[in-house]
C-alpha positions as a printed Julia matrix, in Angstrom:
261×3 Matrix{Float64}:
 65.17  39.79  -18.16
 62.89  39.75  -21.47
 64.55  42.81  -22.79
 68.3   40.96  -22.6
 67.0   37.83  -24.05
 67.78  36.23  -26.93
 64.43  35.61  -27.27
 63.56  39.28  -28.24
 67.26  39.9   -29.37
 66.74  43.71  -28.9
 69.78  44.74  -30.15
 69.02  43.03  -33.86
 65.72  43.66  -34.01
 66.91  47.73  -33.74
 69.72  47.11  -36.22
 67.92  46.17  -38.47
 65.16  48.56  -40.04
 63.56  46.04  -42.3
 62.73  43.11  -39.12
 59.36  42.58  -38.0
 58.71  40.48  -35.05
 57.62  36.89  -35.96
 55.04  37.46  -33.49
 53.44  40.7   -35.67
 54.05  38.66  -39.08
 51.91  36.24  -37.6
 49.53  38.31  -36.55
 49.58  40.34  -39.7
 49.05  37.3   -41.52
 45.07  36.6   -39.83
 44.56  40.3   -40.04
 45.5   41.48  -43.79
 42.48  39.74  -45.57
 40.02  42.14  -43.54
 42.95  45.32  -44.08
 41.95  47.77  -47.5
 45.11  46.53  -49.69
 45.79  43.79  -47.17
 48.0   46.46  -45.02
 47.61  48.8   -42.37
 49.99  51.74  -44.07
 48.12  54.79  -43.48
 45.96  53.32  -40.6
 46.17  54.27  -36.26
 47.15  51.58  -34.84
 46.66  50.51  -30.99
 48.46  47.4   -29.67
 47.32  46.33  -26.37
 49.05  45.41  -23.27
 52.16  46.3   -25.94
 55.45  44.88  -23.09
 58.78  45.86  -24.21
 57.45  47.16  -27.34
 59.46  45.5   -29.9
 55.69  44.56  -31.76
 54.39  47.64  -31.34
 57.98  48.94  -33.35
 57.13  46.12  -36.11
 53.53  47.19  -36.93
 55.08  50.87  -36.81
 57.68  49.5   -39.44
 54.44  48.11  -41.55
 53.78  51.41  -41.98
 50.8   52.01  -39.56
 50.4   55.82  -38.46
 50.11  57.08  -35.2
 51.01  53.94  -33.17
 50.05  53.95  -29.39
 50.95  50.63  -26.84
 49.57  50.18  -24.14
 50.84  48.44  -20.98
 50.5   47.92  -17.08
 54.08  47.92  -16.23
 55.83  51.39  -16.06
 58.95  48.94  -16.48
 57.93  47.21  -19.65
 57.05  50.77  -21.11
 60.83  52.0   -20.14
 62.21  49.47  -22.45
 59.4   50.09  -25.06
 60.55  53.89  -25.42
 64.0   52.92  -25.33
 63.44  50.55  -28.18
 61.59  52.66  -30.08
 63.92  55.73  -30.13
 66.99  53.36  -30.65
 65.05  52.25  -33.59
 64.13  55.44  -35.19
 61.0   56.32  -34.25
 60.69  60.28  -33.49
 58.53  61.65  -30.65
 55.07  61.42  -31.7
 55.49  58.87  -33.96
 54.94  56.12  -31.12
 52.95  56.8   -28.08
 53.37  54.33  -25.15
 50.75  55.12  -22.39
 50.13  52.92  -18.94
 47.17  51.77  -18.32
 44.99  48.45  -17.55
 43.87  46.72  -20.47
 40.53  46.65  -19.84
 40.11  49.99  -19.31
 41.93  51.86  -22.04
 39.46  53.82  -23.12
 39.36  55.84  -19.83
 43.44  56.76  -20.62
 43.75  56.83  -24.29
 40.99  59.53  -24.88
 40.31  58.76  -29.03
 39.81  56.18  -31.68
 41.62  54.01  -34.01
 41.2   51.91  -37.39
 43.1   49.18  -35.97
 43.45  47.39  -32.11
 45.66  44.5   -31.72
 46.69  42.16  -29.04
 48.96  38.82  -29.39
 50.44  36.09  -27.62
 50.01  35.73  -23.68
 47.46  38.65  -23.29
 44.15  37.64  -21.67
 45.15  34.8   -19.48
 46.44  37.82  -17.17
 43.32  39.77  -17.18
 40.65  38.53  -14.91
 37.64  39.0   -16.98
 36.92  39.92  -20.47
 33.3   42.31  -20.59
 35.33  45.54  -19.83
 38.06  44.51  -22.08
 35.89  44.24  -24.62
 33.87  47.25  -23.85
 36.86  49.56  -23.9
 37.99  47.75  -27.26
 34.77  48.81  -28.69
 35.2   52.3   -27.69
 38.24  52.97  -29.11
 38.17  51.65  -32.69
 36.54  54.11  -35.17
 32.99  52.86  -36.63
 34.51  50.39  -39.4
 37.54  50.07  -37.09
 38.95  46.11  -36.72
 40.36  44.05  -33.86
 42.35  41.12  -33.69
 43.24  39.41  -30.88
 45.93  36.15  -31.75
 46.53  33.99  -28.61
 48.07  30.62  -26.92
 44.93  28.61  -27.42
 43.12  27.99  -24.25
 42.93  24.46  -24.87
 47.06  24.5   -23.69
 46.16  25.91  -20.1
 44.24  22.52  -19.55
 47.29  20.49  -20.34
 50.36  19.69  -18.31
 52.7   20.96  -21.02
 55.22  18.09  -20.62
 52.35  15.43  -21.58
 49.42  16.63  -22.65
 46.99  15.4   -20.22
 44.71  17.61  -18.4
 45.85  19.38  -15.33
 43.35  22.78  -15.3
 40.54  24.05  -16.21
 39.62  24.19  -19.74
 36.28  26.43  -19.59
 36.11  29.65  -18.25
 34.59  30.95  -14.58
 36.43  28.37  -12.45
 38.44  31.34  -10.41
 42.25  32.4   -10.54
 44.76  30.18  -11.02
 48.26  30.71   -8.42
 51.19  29.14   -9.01
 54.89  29.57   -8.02
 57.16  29.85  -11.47
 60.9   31.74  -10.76
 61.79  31.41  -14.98
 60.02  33.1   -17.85
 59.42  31.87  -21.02
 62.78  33.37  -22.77
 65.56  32.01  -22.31
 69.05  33.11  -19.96
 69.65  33.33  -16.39
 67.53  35.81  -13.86
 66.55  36.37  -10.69
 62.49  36.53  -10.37
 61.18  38.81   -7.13
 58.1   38.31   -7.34
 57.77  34.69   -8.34
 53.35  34.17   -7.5
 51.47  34.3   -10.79
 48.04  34.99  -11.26
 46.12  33.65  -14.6
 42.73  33.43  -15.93
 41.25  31.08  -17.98
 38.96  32.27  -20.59
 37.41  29.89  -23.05
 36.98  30.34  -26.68
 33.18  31.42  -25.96
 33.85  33.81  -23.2
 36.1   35.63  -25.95
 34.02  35.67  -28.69
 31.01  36.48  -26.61
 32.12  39.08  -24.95
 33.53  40.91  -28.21
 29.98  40.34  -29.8
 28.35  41.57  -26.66
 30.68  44.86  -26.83
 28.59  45.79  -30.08
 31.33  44.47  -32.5
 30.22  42.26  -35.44
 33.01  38.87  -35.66
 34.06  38.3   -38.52
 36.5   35.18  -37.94
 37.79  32.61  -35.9
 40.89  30.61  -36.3
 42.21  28.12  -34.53
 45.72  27.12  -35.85
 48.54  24.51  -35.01
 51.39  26.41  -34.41
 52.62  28.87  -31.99
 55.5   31.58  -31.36
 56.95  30.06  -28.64
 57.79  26.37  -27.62
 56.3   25.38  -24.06
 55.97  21.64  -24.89
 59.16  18.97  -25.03
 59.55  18.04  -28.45
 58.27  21.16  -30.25
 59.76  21.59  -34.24
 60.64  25.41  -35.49
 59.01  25.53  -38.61
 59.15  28.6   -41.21
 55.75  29.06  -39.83
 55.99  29.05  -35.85
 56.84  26.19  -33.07
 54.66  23.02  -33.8
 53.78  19.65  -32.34
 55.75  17.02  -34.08
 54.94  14.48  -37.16
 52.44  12.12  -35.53
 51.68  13.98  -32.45
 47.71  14.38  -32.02
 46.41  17.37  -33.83
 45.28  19.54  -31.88
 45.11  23.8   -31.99
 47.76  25.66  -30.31
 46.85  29.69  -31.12
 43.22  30.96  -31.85
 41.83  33.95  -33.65
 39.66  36.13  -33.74
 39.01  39.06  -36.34
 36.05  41.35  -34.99
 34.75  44.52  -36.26
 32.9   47.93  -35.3
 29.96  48.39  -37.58
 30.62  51.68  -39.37
């Protein structure tokens, strides 16, 4: 479904050799001021629970070396080779592995300068201290890790009017729900329609990086997103926002993190 999208629009993004994802140019964007040069050309690169791959391609396009992604779903990862071979990328260059998030350190058996994760990560994962563990254990000393995310302020609200609906602060239990659609767009047919989220508050995050041994070294909380989940949302040059006059209120979050060298 994702990988036929227009959403992802596969078939441009491999056309053209030059695109990176709005999603990674976003992400790029919090993580250059703590890069050497503002860049990671020349650095190893792991993205996190990676999907169809077409961000783990982009930060490969950036010029990061040795670029593994990491998923759950031995379906997502066929796409994400496909991708990456239809865009260039010769064996080696790319390494998809599958594996649970929170324990990629016991698959992926070395370390890397750079870890990344991005939009609609952590709400899957039921807790956070493993995650964070294995996150420390694979970046090199002097390594970073970025993590960019729907703020969790949004899984409070009912979407279509902002009032609150769930749980805002973490430890309240899993959240169920029925949902037979996807956040891209075009017609599908869903089998397994249950989903299963997590809320995890802005503390929990940042607590359990810190705990993990890694020294944070900023937190953002911004007002515009890379997808559109709310009735009314503008496109702007720099992600979907809230419109003119709408309460202002954060939409992604942040956080830059560090192994001490």
């Amino acid at each position: 479904m994702h990988a036929a999208s227009r959403f992802y629009d596969v078939d441009g993004f491999v056309a053209d050799p030059h695109r990176i994802s709005d999603v990674v140019r976003r992400d790029l964007a919090v993580l250059s001021p703590h890069l050497p040069g503002g860049s990671v050309r020349g650095a190893s690169l792991l993205h996190l629970q990676c999907h169809i791959g077409t961000d783990t391609v982009s930060w490969w396009r950036l010029g990061a070396r040795d670029v593994h992604g990491l998923d759950f779903s031995p379906n997502s990862l066929r796409h994400a080779r496909g991708i990456a071979a239809r865009a260039g990328a010769t064996p080696g260059t790319i390494t998809f592995v599958e594996g649970d998030a929170r324990f990629a350190s016991r698959v992926i058996r070395r370390r890397f300068d750079v870890v990344v994760t991005s939009t609609g990560t952590i709400v899957w994962l039921p807790g956070l201290r493993e995650w964070a563990r294995s996150i420390a254990e694979l970046l090199e000393p002097g390594g970073v890790f970025m993590i960019r995310d729907d703020h969790p302020l949004l899984g409070a609200l009912d979407y279509s009017s902002l009032t609150i609906a769930e749980d805002y602060l973490s430890g309240g239990g899993e959240n169920v729900y029925e949902a037979a659609g996807s956040y891209t767009d075009g017609p599908a047919t869903i089998a397994h329609t249950t989903n299963h989220e997590w809320r995890h508050d802005l503390s929990e995050v940042v607590t359990a990086l810190r705990d993990a041994g890694l020294a944070i070294e900023a937190l953002g909380e911004h007002s515009v997103m890379d997808w559109a989940p709310i009735e009314g949302m503008v496109a702007t040059p720099d992600g979907w926002a809230l419109p003119e006059g709408s309460p202002r209120i954060p939409l992604t979050f942040s956080v830059v993190a560090r192994r001490p060298a």
